[in-house]
N, C-alpha and C positions, 0 to 999 in steps of 0.2 A: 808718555804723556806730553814728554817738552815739543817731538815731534808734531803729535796732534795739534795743541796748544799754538803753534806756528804756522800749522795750515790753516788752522780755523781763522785766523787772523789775515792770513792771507785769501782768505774766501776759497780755498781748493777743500777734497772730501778729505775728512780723515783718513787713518791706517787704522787703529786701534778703535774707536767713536766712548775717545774718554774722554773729551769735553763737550758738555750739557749744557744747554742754553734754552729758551723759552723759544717755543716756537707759537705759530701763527692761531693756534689750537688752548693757547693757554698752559702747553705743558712742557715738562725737561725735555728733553729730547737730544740724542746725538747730533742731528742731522746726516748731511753727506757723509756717508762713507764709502772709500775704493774700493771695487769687485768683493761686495756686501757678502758675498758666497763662501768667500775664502775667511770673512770676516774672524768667525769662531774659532777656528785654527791659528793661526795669529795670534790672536789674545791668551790662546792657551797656551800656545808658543812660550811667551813673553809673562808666563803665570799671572794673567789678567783673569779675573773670575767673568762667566756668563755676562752677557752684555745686560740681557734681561735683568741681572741681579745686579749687576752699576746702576743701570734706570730707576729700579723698586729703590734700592736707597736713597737713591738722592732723592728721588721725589719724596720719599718718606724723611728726609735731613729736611726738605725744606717744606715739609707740611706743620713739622714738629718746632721749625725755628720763625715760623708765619710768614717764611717767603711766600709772594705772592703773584703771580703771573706780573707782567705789566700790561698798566690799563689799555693804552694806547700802542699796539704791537707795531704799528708802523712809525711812531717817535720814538724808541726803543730803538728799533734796528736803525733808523736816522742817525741818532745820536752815538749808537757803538759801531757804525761804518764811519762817521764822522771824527769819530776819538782815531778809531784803524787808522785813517788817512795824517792826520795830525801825528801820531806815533810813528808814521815813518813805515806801516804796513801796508806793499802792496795789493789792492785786490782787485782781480778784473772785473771789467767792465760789465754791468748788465746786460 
């Protein structure tokens, strides 16, 4: 997870896609993750349950606790690429 956690930060795909964040769609989402294929092997590897079944709960953890998309999904990523930079997290360039 610390692994993950430190790409996503870093704007690179995951290895494992255990950190969930709102995408452009309104919903949790992994994002990027490396050679997607190998994905499930990996997690099973490392006794990570079904990706499918990370996604169903969290989005059911944050239906239940009234997390709620953000309104504005491009102030949103502004503001937490903005904090990245301030923190001292590299991310490449668009």
């Amino acid at each position: 997870m610390l692994e993950d956690r430190i790409r996503f930060f870093e704007g690179r795909p995951q290895r494992y896609g255990t950190q969930l964040d709102w995408d452009a769609d309104g919903s949790l989402s992994p994002g990027e993750v490396e050679d997607a294929h190998k994905l499930a092997a990996r997690r099973e590897a490392v006794g990570l349950p079904p990706l499918e079944k990370q996604i169903e709960d969290a989005r059911s953890r944050a239906a239940a606790e009234g997390d709620l998309p953000p309104a504005d999904y491009q102030a949103y990523v502004d503001a937490r690429d903005k904090w990245a930079a301030k923190a001292g997290w590299h991310r490449p360039a668009p």
